[in-house]
Structures are given as C-alpha cells and as structure tokens.
N, C-alpha and C positions, 0 to 999 in steps of 0.2 A: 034243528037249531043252527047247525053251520051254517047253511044256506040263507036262511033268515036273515042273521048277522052279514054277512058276507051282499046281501041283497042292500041292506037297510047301508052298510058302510058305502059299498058303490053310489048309491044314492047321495051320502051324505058330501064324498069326494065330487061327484059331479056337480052337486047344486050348489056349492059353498065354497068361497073364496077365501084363498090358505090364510088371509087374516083374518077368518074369523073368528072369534071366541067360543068357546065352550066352555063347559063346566067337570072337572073331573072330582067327582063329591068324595073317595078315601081318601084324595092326595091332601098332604100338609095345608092347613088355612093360606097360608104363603104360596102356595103355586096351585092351587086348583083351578084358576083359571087360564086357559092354554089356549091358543091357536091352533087351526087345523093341519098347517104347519106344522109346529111342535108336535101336535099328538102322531102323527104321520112319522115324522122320524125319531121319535120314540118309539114306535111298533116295528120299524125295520131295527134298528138297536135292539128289540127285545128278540125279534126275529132270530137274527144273527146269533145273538147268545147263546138262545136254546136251540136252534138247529144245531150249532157246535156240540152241545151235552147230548143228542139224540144220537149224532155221527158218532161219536166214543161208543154209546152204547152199543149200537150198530156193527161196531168194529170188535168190540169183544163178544159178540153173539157169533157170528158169523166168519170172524177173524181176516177178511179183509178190508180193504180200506179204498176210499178212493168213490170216485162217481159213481160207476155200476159196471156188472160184470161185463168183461169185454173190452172196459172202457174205465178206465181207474182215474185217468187226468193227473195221474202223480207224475215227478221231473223221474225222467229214467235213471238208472243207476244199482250197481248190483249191493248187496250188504257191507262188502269190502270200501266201496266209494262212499255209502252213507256213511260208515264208521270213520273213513276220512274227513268228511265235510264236515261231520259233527265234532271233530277235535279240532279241525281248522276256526272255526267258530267259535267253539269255545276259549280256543286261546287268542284269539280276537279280545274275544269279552274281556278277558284277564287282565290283556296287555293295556285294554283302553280305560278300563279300571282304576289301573296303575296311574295312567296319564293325566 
C-alpha cells in the first residue's frame, strides 16, 4: 500500500503543474477544490505536526531526545544552564507581556 501510494503521488507531482486542480471530496463544499500546490503544502504541514507528536512519543519510550544516538543535534548545555535559559525566557515573556 505505501509504496503504491508513494508511486502514484510521484507520478502525480511529476506530471502536474502546481496550478493544477484537484478534488479533495471529505473537505468543506468551500475548499474541496485545491491546487497541487496547496495540497503539497498541506501534507508537509501535516508532516511536520505529526512527526512532532511521534518525537514525544519517542522521547518517553526511550527517554532520550534529539536526532539519534551519537548524534542528538540539541544546542549544548548542561541542566544548570537550561534551568538558566528557561527563567531568562520566561522573564522575557513576562516583562514584554507587561509592555
């Protein structure tokens, strides 16, 4: 089934010009009609969302965090300097709150 999908979508981004229209039949009578365009960056949007809810998951199974073992891609910094940044931040927020 992925592969399928994943065949037929390549297909469909190669042959089809981002203005094209399509038909998206559960969406609202008022936007069922989309461009290839739209639909394209709405799936990197939906993308993005749920890779985010997967990473959490991820992170409390395994209880690290970050790219992959070895290799986290997080800014360095030991707990004491996070627990700095995050009150520096937060009283950012406060003060501009206020402002």
């Amino acid at each position: 089934m992925p592969t399928s999908a994943w065949t037929h979508s390549d297909a469909t981004i190669d042959t089809l010009a981002l203005e094209a229209i399509g038909h998206v039949r559960w969406w609202p009578s008022d936007r069922r009609k989309a461009t290839l365009h739209q639909i394209l960056v709405h799936v990197i949007a939906e993308t993005h969302r749920h890779a985010g809810h997967a990473d959490i998951v991820r992170e409390f199974i395994d209880g690290t965090v970050g790219l992959r073992h070895g290799n986290d891609n997080m800014a360095p910094g030991d707990q004491a300097w996070w627990t700095d940044y995050h009150n520096r931040l937060e009283l950012a927020a406060h003060q501009a709150g206020r402002g």
